[in-house]
N, C-alpha and C positions, 0 to 999 in steps of 0.2 A: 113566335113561330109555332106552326099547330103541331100537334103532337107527330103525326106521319110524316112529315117533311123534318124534323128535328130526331128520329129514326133512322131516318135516311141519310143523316150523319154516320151515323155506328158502320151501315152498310158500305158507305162511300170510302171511307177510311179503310176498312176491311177488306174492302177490291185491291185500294192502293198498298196496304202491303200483302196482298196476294201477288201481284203484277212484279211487285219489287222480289220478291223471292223469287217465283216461280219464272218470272220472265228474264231474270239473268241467272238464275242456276239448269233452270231444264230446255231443254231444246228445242225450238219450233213452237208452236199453241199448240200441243194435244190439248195440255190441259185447259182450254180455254173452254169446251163444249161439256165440260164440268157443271153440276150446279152448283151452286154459290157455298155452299155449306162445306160439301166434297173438294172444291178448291182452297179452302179455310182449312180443312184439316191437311192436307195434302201440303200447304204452304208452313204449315206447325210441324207435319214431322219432318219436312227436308230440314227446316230450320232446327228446331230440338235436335235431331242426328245430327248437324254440322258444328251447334254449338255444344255439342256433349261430345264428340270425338276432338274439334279442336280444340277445347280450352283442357279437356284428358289429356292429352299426346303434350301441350305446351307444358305444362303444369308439372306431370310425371316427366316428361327429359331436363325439366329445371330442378327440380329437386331431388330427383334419380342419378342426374348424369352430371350436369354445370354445377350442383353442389350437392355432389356425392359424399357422403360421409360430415357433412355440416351440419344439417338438421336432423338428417337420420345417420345412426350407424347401420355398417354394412348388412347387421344381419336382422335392421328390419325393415331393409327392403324386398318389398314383396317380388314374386320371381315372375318373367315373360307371362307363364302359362295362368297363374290366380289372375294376372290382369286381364288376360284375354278371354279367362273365362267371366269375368266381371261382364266384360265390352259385349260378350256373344247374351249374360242374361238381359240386359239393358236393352238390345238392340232387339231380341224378342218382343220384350215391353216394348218399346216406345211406340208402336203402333196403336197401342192402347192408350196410352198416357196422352198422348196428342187427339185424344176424343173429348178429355175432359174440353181445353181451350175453348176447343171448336164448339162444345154444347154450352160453355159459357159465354160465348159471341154470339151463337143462335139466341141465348136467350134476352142477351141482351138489346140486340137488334130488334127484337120483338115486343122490348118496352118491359117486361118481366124481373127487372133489378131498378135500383138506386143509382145505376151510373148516368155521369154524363159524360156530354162528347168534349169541351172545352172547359179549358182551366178557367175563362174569363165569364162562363155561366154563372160561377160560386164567388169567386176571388181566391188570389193567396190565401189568406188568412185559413179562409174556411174548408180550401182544398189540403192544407199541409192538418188541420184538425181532424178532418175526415180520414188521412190518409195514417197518422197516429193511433185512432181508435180500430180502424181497419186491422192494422200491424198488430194489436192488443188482441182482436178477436183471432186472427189469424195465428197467431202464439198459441192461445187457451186454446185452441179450436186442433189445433195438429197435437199438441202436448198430450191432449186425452185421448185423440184418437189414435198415437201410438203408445202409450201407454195400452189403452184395452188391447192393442193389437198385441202386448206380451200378457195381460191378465187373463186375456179370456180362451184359455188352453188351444180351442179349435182352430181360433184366426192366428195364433202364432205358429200353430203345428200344418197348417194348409197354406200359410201366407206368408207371416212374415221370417218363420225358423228359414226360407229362402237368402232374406238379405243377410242374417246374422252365420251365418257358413264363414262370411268373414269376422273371425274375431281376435284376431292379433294382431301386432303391428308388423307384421309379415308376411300378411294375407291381406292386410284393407291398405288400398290405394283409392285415389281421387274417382277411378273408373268406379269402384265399389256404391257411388253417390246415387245413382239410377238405377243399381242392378237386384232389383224387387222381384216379385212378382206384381204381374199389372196391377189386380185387382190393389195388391198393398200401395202401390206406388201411386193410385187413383185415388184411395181414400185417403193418404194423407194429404196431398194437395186440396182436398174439397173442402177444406175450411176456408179456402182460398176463395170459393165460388160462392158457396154460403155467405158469404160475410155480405155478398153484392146486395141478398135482399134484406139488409138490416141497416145499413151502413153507404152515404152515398160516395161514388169511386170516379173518378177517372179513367174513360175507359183504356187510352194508351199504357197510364199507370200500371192498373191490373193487367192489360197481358203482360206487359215488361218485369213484372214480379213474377208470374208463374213461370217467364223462359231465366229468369236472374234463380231461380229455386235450381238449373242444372247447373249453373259455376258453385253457387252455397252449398248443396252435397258435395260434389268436391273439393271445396275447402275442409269440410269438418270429418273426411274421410283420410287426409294425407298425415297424418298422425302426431301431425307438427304442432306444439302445445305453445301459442300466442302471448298467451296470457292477457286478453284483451278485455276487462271489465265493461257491463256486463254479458259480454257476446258469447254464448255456445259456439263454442270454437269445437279445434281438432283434437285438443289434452281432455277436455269437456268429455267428447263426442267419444272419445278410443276409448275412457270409462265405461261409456255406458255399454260398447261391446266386448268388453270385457266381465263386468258384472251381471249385464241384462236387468238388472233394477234399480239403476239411477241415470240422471241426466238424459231425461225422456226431448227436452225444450229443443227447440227449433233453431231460433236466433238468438236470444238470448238462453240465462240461467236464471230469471227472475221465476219462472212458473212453476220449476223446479224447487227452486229457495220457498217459494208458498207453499208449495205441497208436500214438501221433507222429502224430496227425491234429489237434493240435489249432493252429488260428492264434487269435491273438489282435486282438479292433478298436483302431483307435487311437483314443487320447482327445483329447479336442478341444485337449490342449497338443499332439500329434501323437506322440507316446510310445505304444507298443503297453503295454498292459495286463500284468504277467507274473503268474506263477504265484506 
């Protein structure tokens, strides 16, 4: 297949879940006299807002309400108003946060990455290889760049000192997962996009990992400690907003365990967890 027609994959695909979103969630075709690009992002933030308010509201009334006093006790459940101030910085962002996608389908559409359109281009094999090493850049590649985001005074005092306002376990809820400032909430995802010119992708894969990034913030945000070797969980994660200099990692605690940042929660015998 020559290279422009085998392009025209990425595109074709990208209309079909443009139509699939936008033609049963919004009314009428306004949006059909959109260009292609502006219908791409426009189909990212209905969907990001939908899937970051409903898997919030599911999430927090199961573990707020249905098992109330299970996982958390009473008093460190965060109150109406820190959640909804969560939800109001989030939903600021997310108009911004939904540009990365959209410049990462532009580019890829464009021929400008490693991705391809079909699993049956590569094989099994070669797609779950790719898709392992991706995961590996993707780790190193978020791990540092929120790290710097607390090393380097400026970006933590204009960016990210925003998301860390929550740092107790009765202040951080699963809404707290998105609620950045844009610019912070863009640069950590773009390890995400980087990794396409290094590394080749799948392109359904990668978006479905950058919209699967709004349920994983709110998992490692509801304070609930797993204990799931080796996943940067929420025991992990509440560390690190509590300290501000350990348990920087993403998905997991390996990048952490390499670079001596990592601490570990204690378990309810009062034993710290080890490696």
């Amino acid at each position: 297949m020559e290279s422009g027609q085998y392009l025209k994959l990425f595109e074709d695909e990208a209309t079909f879940y443009n139509h699939i979103i936008l033609g049963n969630l919004l009314p009428g075709r306004l949006w059909d006299p959109l260009p292609h690009f502006f219908q791409t992002w426009l189909r990212n933030y209905v969907a990001g807002t939908l899937l970051y308010l409903i898997s919030g509201f599911l999430w927090c009334f199961y573990i707020y309400y249905l098992k109330r006093n299970v996982y958390l006790h009473k008093d460190a459940i965060p109150s109406n108003k820190a959640m909804l101030l969560q939800i109001y910085v989030a939903m600021k962002a997310m108009p911004w946060y939904c540009a990365l996608p959209s410049i990462s389908e532009y580019m890829i559409e464009n021929g400008w990455t490693k991705c391809f359109s079909r699993i049956s281009d590569v094989g099994w094999p070669a797609y779950l290889i790719y898709l392992v090493i991706n995961l590996v850049l993707v780790e190193f590649g978020i791990y540092w760049m929120h790290r710097e985001l607390h090393d380097i005074k400026p970006l933590y005092k204009y960016l990210h000192a925003t998301h860390h306002i929550y740092n107790k376990q009765n202040t951080l809820s699963p809404f707290a997962g998105l609620a950045f400032h844009p610019l912070d909430g863009i640069m950590q995802a773009l390890p995400h996009v980087v990794a396409l010119f290094f590394v080749p992708m799948h392109f359904t894969t990668h978006l479905a990992l950058l919209f699967l990034e709004a349920i994983w913030t709110a998992n490692i945000h509801d304070c609930i400690n797993a204990n799931i070797w080796p996943v940067m969980g929420a025991g992990y994660h509440t560390i690190h907003h509590t300290t501000y200099r350990h348990n920087y990692g993403h998905f997991s605690i390996w990048m952490d365990w390499m670079f001596g940042t990592l601490q570990n929660p204690i378990d309810d015998d009062g034993s710290k967890k080890m490696m």
